[in-house]
VMD Tcl script that draws the C-alpha trace (Angstrom):
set ca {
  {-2.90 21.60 15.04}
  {0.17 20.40 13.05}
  {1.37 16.99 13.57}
  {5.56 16.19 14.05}
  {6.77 13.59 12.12}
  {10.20 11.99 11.71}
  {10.33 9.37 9.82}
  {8.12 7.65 7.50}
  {7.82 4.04 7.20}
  {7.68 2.53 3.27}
  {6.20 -1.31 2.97}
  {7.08 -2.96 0.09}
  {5.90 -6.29 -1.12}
  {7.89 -8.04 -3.59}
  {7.69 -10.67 -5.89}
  {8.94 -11.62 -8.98}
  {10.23 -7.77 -9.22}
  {13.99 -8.43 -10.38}
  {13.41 -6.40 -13.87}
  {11.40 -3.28 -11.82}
  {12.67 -3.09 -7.82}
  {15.77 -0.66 -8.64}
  {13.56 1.63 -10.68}
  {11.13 1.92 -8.20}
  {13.80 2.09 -5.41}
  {15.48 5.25 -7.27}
  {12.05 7.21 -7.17}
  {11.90 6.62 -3.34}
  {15.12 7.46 -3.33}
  {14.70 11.00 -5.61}
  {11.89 11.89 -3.13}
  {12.12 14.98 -0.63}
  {9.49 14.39 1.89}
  {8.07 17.07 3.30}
  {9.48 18.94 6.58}
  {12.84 16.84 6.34}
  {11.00 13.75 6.68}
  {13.35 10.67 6.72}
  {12.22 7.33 5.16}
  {12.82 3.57 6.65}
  {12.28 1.28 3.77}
  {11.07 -2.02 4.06}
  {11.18 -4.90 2.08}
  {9.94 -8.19 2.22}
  {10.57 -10.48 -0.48}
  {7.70 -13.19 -1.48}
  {9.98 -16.49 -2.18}
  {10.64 -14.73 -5.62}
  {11.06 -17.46 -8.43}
  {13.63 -15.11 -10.23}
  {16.36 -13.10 -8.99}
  {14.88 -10.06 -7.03}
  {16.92 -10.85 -4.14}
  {19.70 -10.31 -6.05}
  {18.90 -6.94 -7.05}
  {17.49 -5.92 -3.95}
  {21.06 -6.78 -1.79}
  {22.46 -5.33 -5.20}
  {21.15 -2.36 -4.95}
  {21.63 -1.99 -0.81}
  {25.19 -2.47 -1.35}
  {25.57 0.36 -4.06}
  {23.06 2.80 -2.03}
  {24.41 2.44 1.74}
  {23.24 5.81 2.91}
  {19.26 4.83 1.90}
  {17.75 3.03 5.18}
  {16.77 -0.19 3.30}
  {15.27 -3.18 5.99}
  {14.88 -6.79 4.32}
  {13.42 -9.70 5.32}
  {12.64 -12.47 3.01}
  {9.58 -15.61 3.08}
  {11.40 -19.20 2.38}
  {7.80 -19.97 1.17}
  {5.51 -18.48 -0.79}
  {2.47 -16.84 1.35}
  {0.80 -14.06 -0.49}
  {1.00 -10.10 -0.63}
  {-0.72 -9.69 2.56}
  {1.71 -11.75 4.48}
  {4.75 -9.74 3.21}
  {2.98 -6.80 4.32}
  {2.18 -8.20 7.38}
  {5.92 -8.77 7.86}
  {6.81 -5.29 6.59}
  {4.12 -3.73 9.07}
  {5.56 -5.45 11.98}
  {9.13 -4.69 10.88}
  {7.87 -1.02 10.96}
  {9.83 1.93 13.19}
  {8.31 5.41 11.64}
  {5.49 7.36 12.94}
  {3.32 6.51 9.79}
  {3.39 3.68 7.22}
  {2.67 3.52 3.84}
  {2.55 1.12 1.00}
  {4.22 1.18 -1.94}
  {3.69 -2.12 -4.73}
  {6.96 -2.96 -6.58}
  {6.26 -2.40 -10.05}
  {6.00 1.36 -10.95}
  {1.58 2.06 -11.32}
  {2.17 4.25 -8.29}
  {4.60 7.40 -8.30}
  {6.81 7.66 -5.12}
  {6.55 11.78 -5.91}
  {3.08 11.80 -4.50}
  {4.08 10.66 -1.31}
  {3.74 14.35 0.36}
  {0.06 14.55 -1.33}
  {-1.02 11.57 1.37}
  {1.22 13.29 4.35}
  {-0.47 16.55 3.67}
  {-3.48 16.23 6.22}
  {-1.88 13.69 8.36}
  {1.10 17.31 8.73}
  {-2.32 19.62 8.98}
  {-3.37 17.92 11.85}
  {-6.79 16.30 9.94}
  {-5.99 12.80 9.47}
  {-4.84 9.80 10.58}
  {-5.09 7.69 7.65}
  {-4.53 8.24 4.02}
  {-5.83 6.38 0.99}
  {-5.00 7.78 -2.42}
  {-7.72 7.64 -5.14}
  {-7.00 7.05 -8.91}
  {-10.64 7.84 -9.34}
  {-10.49 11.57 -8.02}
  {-8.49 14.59 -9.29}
  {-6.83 15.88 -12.14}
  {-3.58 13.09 -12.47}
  {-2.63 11.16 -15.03}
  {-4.28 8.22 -15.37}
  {-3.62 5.06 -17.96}
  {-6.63 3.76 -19.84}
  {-6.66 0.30 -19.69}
  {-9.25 -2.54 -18.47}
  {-13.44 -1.66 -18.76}
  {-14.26 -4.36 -16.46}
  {-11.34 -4.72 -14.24}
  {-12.66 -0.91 -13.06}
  {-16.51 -1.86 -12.86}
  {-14.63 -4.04 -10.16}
  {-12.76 -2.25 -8.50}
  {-16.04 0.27 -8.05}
  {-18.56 -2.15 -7.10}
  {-15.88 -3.69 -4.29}
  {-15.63 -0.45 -3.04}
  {-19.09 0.61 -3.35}
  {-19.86 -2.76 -0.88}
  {-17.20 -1.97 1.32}
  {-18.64 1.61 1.87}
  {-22.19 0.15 2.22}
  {-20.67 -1.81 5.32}
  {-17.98 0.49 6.69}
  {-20.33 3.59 6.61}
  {-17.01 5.24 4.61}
  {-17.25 7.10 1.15}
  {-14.21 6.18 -0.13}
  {-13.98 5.80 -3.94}
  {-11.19 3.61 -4.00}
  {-10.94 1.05 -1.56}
  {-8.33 -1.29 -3.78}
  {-5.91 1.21 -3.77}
  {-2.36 0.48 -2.95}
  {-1.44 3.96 -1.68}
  {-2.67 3.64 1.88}
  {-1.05 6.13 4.81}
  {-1.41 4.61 8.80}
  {-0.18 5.93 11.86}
  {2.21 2.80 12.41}
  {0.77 2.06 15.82}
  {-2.72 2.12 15.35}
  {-2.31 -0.37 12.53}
  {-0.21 -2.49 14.46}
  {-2.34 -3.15 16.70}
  {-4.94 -4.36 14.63}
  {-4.67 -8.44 14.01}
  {-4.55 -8.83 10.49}
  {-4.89 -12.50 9.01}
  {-5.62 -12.05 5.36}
  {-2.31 -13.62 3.63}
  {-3.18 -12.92 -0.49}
  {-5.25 -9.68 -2.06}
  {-8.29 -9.90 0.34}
  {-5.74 -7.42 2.80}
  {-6.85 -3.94 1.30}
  {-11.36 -5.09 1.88}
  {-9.95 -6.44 6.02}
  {-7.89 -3.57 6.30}
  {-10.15 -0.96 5.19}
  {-13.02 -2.78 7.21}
  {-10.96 -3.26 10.47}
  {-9.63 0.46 10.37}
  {-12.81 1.70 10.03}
  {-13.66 0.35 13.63}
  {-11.47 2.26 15.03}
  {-12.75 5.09 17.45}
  {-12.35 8.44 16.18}
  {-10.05 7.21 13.51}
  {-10.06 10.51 10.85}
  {-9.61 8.77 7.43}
  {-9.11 10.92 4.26}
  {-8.35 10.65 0.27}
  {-6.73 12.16 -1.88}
  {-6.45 11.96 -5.72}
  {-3.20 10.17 -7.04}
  {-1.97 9.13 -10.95}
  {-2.04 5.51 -11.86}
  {0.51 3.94 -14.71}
  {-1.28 0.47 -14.64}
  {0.34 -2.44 -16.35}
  {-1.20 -4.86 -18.21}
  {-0.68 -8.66 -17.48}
  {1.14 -8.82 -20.22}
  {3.79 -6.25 -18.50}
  {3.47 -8.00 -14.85}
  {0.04 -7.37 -13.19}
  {-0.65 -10.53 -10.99}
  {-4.53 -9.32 -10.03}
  {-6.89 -11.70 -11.62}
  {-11.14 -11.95 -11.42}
  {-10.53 -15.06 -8.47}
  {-8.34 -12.15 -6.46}
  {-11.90 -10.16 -7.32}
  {-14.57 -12.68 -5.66}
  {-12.14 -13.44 -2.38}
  {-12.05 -9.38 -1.74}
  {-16.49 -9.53 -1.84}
  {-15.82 -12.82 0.83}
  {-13.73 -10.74 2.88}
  {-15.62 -7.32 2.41}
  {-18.75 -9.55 4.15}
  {-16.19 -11.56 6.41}
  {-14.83 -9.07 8.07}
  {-17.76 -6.43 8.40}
  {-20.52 -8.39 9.65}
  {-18.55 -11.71 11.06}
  {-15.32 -10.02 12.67}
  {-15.21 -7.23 15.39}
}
mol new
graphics top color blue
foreach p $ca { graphics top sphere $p radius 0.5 }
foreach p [lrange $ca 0 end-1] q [lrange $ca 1 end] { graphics top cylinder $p $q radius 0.2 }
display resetview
């Protein structure tokens, strides 16, 4: 049975994004979603040390027509509390995330609605380890990570994802909002995944998506400490949490 929906939610955490937001913002933008689907965007700036609030009310004045939310932190909290705001701030029938920079492509966006409009799914995640996109080659052991955190996460969860650090992530917007989420830095995508996972019946599938990485030269703010807090929460929140 095919599944209605109106309007799609799009969370964006930002910081330090003042070179990158507009770019990414025009490929929302560019994007037809499927069946007429509207998009809410939703912004919550990170206390940016450089000027991304600028561009962001910038680029809301030129572009009044796109349905642009933002809120901003006065401090500093992490990627999973600007999410957290963004989730709460959230008015579509389904959610999905969407980093700042430009490793994900906005254009794939109907390739994670596709079984939620079938009828199959509830969630979404989007794998840069499965299908035929393009892919950059970049760091050996940052994806040994990124495998073994999923490949603990499934042991616990009982899922077979093969990418459980994604970014693209698709949620019916109610279900995840009522799940109490606490983790404030990277350890959200291990407690989401983990907490989801609980829910009854919840259908969760994956699809295959591209991935234009950047190096940390270019911007990327994951480091190996951002690596041994996801294991912590992968245990935390499957065996200590219900």
């Amino acid at each position: 049975m095919s599944v209605s929906i109106t309007k799609l939610s799009i969370i964006i955490p930002a910081y330090n994004e003042e070179r990158t937001i507009h770019l990414i913002l025009d490929k929302i933008k560019a994007v037809t979603l499927a069946n007429n689907i509207q998009k809410e965007i939703i912004i919550t700036n990170d206390c940016s040390k450089d000027n991304t609030e600028g561009a962001i009310l910038a680029y809301i004045a030129a572009n009044p027509a796109l349905e642009i939310k933002y809120y901003k932190h006065e401090v500093n909290q992490g990627k999973g509390a600007a999410l957290h705001t963004g989730i709460s701030k959230a008015t579509g029938e389904y959610l999905i995330i969407q980093d700042a920079d430009l490793e994900y492509d906005p254009e794939e966006y109907n390739k994670l609605l596709k079984p939620v409009l079938l009828g199959f799914a509830d969630v979404v995640f989007g794998s840069r380890f499965m299908g035929g996109s393009p892919h950059r080659v970049l760091f050996f052991w940052h994806t040994i990570g990124n495998k073994v955190l999923t490949f603990l996460s499934n042991m616990f969860t009982d899922l077979n994802l093969t990418d459980m650090e994604t970014c693209y992530k698709l949620f019916h917007t109610e279900t995840l909002q009522s799940i109490k989420l606490v983790e404030k830095r990277f350890g959200f995508e291990p407690e989401v995944t983990a907490k989801i996972s609980k829910v009854k019946n919840i259908r969760i599938y994956e699809v295959g998506i591209s991935y234009y990485g950047r190096t940390y030269e270019e911007g990327k703010k994951i480091g190996w400490r951002d690596g041994f807090r996801a294991i912590y929460c992968i245990f935390k929140y499957n065996l200590f949490t219900r």
